[in-house]
N, C-alpha and C positions, 0 to 999 in steps of 0.2 A: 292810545299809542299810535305813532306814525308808522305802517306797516309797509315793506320794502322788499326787495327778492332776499334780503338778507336774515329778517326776521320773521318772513311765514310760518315758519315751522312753528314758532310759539302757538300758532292759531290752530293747526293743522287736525287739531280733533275738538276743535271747540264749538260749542252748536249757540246761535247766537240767538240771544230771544227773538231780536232784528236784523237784517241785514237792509238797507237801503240804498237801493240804487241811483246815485245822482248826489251830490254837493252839490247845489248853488242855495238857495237862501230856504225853499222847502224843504230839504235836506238834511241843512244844518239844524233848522229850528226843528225837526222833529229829532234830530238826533239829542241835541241838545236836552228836550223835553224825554226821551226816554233812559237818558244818564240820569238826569234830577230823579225819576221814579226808579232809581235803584234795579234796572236793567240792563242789559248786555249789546252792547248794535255795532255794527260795521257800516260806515259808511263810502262806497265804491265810486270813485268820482271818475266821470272821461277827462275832465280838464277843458271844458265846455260850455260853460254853464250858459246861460242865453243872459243873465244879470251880468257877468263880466265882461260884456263887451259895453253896459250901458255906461258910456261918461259922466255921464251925470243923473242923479237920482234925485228929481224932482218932487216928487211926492209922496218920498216915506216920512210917514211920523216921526217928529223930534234929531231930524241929521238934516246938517245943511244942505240945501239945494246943488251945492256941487259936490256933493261926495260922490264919485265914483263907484260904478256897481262893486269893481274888487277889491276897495276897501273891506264895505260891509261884506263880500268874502271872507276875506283873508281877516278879518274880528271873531266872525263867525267860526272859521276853522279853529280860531285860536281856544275861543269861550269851547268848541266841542273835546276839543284835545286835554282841556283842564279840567273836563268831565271824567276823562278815564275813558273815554269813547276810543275805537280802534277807526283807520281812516287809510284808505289806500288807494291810490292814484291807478285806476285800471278800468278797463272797459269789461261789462259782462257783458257774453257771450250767448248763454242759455241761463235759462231756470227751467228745471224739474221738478214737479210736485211729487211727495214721497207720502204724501199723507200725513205724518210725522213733523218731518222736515223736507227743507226745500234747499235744492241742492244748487247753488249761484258759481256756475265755469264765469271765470276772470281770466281775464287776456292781461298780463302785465309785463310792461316796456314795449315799444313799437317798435325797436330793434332788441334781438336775441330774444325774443318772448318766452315768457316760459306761462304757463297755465296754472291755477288753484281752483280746487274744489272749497266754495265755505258753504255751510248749512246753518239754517234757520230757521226757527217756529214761526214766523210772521215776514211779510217784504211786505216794505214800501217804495215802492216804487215813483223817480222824482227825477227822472230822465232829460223831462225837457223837450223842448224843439229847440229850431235854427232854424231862421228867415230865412229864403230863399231871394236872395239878390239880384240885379238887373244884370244878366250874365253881357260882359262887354269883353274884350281881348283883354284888353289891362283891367283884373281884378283891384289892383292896389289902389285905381282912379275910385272906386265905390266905397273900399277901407279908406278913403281919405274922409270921405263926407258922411257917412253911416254911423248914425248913433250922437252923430251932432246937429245940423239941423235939416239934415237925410232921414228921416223918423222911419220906424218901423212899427209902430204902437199909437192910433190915435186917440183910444182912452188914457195912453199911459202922456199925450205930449198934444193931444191936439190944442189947448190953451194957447201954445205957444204959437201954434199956427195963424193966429187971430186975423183976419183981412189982410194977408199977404198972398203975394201971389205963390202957389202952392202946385208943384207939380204932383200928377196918383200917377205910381208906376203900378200898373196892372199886371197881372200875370195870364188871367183869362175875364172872359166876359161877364161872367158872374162876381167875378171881384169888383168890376166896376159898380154892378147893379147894387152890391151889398154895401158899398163903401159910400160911392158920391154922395150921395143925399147927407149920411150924417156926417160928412166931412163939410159939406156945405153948411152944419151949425154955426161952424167955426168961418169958412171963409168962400165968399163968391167965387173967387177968382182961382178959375179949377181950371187948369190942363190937364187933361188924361194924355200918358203914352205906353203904346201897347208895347213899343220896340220890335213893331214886325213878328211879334211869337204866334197873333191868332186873329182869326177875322173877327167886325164888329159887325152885329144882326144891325139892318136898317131902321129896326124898333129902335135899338138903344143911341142911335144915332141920333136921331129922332129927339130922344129924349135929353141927349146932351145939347143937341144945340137950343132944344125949345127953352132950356135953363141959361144958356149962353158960355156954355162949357165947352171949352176948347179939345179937339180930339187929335192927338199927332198920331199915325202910325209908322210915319220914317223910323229904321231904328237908329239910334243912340252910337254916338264914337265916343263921347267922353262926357262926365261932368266938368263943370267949369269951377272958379273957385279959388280961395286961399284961406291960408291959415284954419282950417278945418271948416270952412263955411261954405254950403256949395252958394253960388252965384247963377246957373243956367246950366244948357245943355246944349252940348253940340249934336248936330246930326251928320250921318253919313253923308250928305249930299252939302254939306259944307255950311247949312243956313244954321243958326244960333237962336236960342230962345230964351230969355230971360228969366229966372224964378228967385225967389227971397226963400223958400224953405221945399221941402216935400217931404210924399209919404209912400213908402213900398206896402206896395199888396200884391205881393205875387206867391202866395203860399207856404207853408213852414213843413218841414220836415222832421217829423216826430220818432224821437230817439224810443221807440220799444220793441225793435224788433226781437228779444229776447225772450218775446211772451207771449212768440208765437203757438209753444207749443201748451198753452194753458188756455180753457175757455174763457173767453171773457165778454163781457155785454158793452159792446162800443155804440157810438150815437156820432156818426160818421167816423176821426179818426180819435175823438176824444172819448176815454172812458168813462162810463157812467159810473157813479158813486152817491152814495146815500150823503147824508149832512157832515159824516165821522172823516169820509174818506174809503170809506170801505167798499170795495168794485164788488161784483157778483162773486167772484170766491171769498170766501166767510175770513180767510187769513192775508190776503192780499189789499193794501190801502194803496191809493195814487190821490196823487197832490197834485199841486201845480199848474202848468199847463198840460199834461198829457188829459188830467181830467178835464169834465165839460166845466166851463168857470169861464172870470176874468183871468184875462194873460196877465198879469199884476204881481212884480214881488212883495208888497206884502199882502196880499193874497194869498202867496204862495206859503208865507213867512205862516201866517193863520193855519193854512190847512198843515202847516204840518204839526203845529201844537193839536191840534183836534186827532190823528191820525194814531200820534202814540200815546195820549191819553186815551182812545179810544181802545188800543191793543196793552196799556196798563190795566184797563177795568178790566178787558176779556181774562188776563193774568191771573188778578188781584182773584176774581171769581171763583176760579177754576184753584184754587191755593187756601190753604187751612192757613187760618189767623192765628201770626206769633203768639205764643205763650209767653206769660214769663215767670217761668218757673220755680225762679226762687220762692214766690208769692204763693205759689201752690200749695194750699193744705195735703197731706198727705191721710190718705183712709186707715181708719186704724183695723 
C-alpha cells in the first residue's frame, strides 16, 4: 500500500518484519524478494535515489540501452506495490535498537511535517550516496551535462569514454592518484581540473606530466555544450578548453547518518558486510553503495535479493514448520 499523512494510522501498531530504508533498485529488489517470501516490509524512500538521475542504463541485463534509471524505478515501485508491500515517501531521521524491535523516526512532507514512529524485527538499509558535483555559481550549467556524457561512474561508462579527449574533475589529490591510471585504460588524452579546491604535491605533478596529462587548476565558469552533450570548459580568466566527454571524482556523500546511534563496523565510509549483506549487527543488512562493493545498479539489484533471503532463512529458522492438520492422526 501507498502510505501518506492520510493513512498512517493503518500502520501505527504494526511491527514489520522489514523496514528498509531507501527505494532505488536495492530497495526495491529486496522488498520485492521479502513480499514473494510471505513477509511484512516498509519501504521509506527520500526521493533520491542516485539510479534516477542516470539517463541512461547502459549495462543492465536484458533492458535497452537507453532506458532511463526512473523507468526501472518507477517498474520497480510498481512490481513492489503488487506485492502488498507498504511504501512511503519520507526521510528517516533515527533508528533505535530496542533489542526486539527497532524503532525508524520518519520525517514526512518537507513542508508541514509531521513525524512516525514504525518498528521492525530486521532493517535494511539502502540509503545510497550523491556525487558531489563541480560546485560552480550556476548549478543548472552541471544539471545540463551530468549523467550524459559528464560521467560520474567509470566502471559504470568508462567504455564510452574510449580515446576521447576526457576531462577528471577532481575533488582532492588522492582522487587523482586513485583514478588517472585506470581511467587511462580507456583513454590517453587526460586533462585533470582541480577547479582551484586544493593544492597538487610536485610528486603527482611529476607524474601527470611524465604520462603527458594535462593539469588545469584555473577554476571553472561554465561547461560548454548543447543539447545535453558537454563540448569544453570555460575558465574564469576567459581561456576555453576543449573536451568530447568527462568524469567527476570529487567524492559522494553517504546518506546514513541515521545510524549514527548504532555500532557499526565501517571500512572508511562504506559498511562492512559478509556475502548475505549483513553489517556487524546480527539484524541490520546494507546493500548497495553504502556497503564496500561495486557502485553498480545491478549490483545493488543482487544484494538486495541476497539481503532478504538472508533475513527469510534467519525467520524461517527461528519458526515451527506449518502443520497441516487436517492430515493429522489423532492419539487414541
Amino acid at each position: 500500500m501507498k502510505l501518506s499523512k492520510k493513512n498512517l494510522q493503518e500502520r501505527s501498531n504494526q511491527i514489520y518484519d522489514v523496514v528498509i530504508v531507501g527505494g532505488g533498485a536495492g530497495g526495491l529488489s529486496a522488498g520485492i524478494y521479502l513480499q514473494r517470501y510471505r513477509l511484512s516490509s516498509l519501504i521509506v524512500d527520500k526521493g533520491k535515489a542516485r539510479s534516477f538521475w542516470m539517463q541512461e542504463l547502459h549495462n543492465y541485463l536484458g533492458l535497452p540501452p537507453d532506458t532511463p534509471g526512473k523507468v526501472l524505478l518507477q517498474q520497480g515501485q510498481k512490481h513492489y506495490l503488487s506485492l502488498d508491500g507498504d511504501f512511503l515517501n519520507g526521510y528517516v531521521e533515527t533508528v533505535e535498537d530496542f533489542g526486539e524491535a527497532f524503532a525508524v523516526k520518519v520525517k514526512i512532507g518537507r513542508q508541514n511535517s509531521i513525524y512516525q514512529v514504525f518498528r521492525s524485527k530486521y532493517l535494511i538499509v539502502a540509503s545510497g550516496i550523491i556525487d558531489n558535483l563541480p560546485p560552480l555559481e550556476d548549478m543548472e550549467n552541471v544539471f545540463e551535462y551530468a549523467g550524459y556524457n559528464l560521467h560520474v561512474c567509470m566502471v559504470c561508462d568508462g567504455y564510452e569514454m574510449v580515446d576521447k579527449q576526457c576531462g577528471l574533475f577532481a575533488g582532492s589529490e588522492t582522487s587523482i592518484t586513485e583514478m588517472i591510471f585506470n581511467l587511462s585504460w580507456f583513454t590517453p588524452y587526460i586533462t585533470v581540473f582541480t577547479h582551484g579546491l586544493f593544492e597538487v604535491s610536485q610528486e603527482t605533478k611529476n607524474q601527470l606530466r611524465e604520462h603527458g596529462y594535462r593539469l588545469v587548476e584555473t577554476p571553472i565558469k561554465s561547461f560548454s555544450g548543447q543539447n545535453h552533450q558537454m563540448t569544453g570548459v570555460e575558465l574564469i580568466d576567459g581561456s576555453t578548453i576543449q573536451l568530447e566527454t568527462g568524469l567527476i571524482s570529487m567524492g559522494s556523500k553517504y546518506h546514513n547518518a541515521y545510524l549514527q546511534g548504532i555500532n557499526l563496523d565501517y571500512q572508511g565510509n562504506n559498511l562492512i558486510t559478509d556475502k548475505m549483506g549483513r553489517t556487524s549487527h546480527p539484524k541490520i543488512f546494507a546493500i548497495g553503495d553504502l556497503k564496500v562493493g561495486l557502485n553498480q545498479v545491478v549490483v545493488a539489484a543482487g544484494d538486495g535479493a541476497l539481503a532478504a533471503t538472508q533475513i527469510w532463512r534467519d525467520i524461517r529458522r527461528a519458526t515451527e514448520p506449518r502443520r497441516w492438520t487436517e492430515n493429522l492422526t489423532v492419539a487414541v
